[in-house]
C-alpha positions as CSV (number, residue, x, y, z in Angstrom):
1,X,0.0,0.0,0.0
2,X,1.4,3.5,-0.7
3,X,2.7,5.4,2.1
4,X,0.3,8.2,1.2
5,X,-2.7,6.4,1.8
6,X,-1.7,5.3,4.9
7,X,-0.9,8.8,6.2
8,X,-4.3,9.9,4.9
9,X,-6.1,7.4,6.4
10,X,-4.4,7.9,9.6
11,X,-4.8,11.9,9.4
12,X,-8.7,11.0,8.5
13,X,-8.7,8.7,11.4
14,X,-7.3,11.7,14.1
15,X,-10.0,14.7,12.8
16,X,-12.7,12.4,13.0
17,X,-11.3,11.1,16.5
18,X,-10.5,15.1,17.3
19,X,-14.0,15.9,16.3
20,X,-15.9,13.4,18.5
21,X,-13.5,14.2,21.3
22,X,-14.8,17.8,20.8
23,X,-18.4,16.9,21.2
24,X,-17.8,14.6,24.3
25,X,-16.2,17.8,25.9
26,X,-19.6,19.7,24.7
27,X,-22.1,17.0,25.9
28,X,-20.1,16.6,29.0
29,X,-19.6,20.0,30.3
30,X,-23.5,20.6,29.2
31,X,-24.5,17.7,31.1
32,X,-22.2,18.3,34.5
33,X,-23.4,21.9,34.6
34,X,-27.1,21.6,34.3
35,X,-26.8,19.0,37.0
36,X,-24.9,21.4,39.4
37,X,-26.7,24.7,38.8
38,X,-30.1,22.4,39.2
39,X,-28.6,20.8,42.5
40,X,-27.3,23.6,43.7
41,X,-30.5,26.1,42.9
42,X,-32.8,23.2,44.8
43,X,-30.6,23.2,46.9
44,X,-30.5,26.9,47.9
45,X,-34.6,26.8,47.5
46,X,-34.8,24.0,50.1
47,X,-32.5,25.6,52.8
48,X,-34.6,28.8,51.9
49,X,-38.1,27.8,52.2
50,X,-38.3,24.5,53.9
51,X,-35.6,24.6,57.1
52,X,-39.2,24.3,59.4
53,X,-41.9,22.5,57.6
54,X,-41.8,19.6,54.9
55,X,-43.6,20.1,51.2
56,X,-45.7,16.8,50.6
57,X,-46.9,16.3,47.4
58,X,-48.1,13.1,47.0
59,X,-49.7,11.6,50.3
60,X,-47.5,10.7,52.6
61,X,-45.2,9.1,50.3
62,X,-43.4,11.5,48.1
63,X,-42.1,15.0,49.7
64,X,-39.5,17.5,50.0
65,X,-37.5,17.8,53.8
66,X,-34.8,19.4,54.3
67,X,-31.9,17.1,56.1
68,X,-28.6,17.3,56.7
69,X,-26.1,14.4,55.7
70,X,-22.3,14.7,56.9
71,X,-21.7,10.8,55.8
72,X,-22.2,9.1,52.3
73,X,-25.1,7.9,50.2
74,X,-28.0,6.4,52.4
75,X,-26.1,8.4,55.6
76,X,-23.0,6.0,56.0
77,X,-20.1,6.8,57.2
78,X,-21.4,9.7,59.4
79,X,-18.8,11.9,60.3
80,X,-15.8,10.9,57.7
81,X,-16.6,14.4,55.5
82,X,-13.3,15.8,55.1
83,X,-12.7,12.1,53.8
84,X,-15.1,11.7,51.4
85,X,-14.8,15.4,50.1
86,X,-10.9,14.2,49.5
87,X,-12.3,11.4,47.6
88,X,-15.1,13.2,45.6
89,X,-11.9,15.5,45.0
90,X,-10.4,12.8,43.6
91,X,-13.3,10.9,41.4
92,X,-13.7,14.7,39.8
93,X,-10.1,14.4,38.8
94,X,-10.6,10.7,37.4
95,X,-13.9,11.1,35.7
96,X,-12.8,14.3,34.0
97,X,-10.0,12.4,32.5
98,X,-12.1,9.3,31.5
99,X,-14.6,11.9,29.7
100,X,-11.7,13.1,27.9
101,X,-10.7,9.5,26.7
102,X,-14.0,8.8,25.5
103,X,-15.3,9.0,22.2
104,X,-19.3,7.1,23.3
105,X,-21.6,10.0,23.7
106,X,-23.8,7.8,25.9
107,X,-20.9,6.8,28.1
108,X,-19.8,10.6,27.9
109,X,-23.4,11.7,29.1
110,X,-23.4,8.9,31.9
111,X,-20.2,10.1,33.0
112,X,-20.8,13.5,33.0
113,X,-24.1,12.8,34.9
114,X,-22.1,11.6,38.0
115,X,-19.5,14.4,37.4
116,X,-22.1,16.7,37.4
117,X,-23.2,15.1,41.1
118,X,-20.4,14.8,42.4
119,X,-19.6,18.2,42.0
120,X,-22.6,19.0,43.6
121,X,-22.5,17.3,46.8
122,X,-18.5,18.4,46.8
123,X,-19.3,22.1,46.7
124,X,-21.8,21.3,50.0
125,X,-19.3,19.8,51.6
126,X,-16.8,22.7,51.1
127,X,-18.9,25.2,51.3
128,X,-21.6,24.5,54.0
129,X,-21.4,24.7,57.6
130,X,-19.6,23.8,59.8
131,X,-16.8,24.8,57.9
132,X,-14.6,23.9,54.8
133,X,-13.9,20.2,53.9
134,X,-16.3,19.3,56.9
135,X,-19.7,20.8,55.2
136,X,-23.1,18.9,55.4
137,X,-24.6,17.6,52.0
138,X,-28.2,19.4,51.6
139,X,-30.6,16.3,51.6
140,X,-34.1,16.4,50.8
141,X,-36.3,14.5,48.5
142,X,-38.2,11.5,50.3
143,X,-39.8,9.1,48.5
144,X,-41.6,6.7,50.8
145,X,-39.1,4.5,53.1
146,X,-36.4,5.0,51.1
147,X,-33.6,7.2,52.5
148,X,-34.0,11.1,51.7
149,X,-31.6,11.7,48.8
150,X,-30.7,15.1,46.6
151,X,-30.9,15.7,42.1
152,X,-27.2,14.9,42.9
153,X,-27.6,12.0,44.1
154,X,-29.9,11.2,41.7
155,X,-27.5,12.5,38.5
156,X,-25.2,9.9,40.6
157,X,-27.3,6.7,40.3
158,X,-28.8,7.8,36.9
159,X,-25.0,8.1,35.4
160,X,-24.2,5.4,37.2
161,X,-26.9,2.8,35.3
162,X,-25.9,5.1,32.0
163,X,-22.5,3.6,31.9
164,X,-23.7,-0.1,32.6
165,X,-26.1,0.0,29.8
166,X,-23.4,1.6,27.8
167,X,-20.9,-1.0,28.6
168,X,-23.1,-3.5,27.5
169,X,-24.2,-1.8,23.8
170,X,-21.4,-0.7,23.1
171,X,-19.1,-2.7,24.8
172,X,-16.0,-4.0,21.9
173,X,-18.0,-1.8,19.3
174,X,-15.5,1.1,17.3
175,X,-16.7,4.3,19.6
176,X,-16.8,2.5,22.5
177,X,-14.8,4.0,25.4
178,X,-11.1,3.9,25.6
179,X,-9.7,2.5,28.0
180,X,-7.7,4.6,30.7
């Protein structure tokens, strides 16, 4: 084969990689920042409007009450905060470079979903009393037994099942993600 062709093909092969890098970075930072201006704006609302009374909407069984979580999701690890805001430090890092790596828009989005979260419980947990690294996460939609949770935790889990079903469609497919 002529060495022409091959460097063609090869420079074709970089744009079109280039390109769908580009849109990743797009969809991604679209994705992450509608999740943490939406966190963070529910957020403010709750703290706002609902520090004495809860908002039920349906029945008994769906409603918005304010709580306050120093631990994890479903309230473990109560009182490791400055730990697990290290570590949410350190999952934005990861996931930012994993979104960069990726050319699978679906894996991008599910990624960026839980970026977008994790951000958002982070800046409570910097931000927020008592202080910096040792901040309460803003808690507050119930949904009958289950434990009282936040749109970041939400952007979390939803991300979170994004890549699985990613995985598995596109899983060994060109487009699929690369490998870190």
């Amino acid at each position: 084969m002529p060495t022409g062709v091959d460097s063609s093909s090869s420079e074709s092969r970089r744009s079109t990689s280039s390109a769908a890098r580009r849109k990743g970075a797009r969809l991604a930072t679209a994705v992450a920042l509608t999740v943490i201006v939406a966190d963070q704006l529910s957020k403010w609302w709750v703290v706002s409007n609902l520090a004495d009374n809860p908002l039920t909407l349906i029945g008994s069984y769906i409603s918005f009450e304010l709580s306050r979580n120093s631990g994890s999701a479903l309230s473990l690890f109560q009182g490791f905060t400055p730990i697990l805001a290290i570590l949410a430090v350190i999952l934005t890092v990861v996931l930012v470079r994993v979104i960069q790596r990726s050319e699978d828009l679906l894996s991008i989005f599910g990624l960026a979903l839980i970026l977008g979260g994790a951000v958002g419980n982070l800046i409570d947990r910097i931000f927020r009393a008592p202080g910096i690294f040792e901040g309460s996460v803003v808690d507050f939609i119930r949904v009958g037994s289950f434990p009282i949770f936040n749109i970041a935790d939400s952007a979390i889990t939803v991300g979170a099942v994004v890549v699985v079903v990613a995985s598995f469609t596109h899983g060994g497919r060109r487009g699929a993600p690369k490998q870190v």
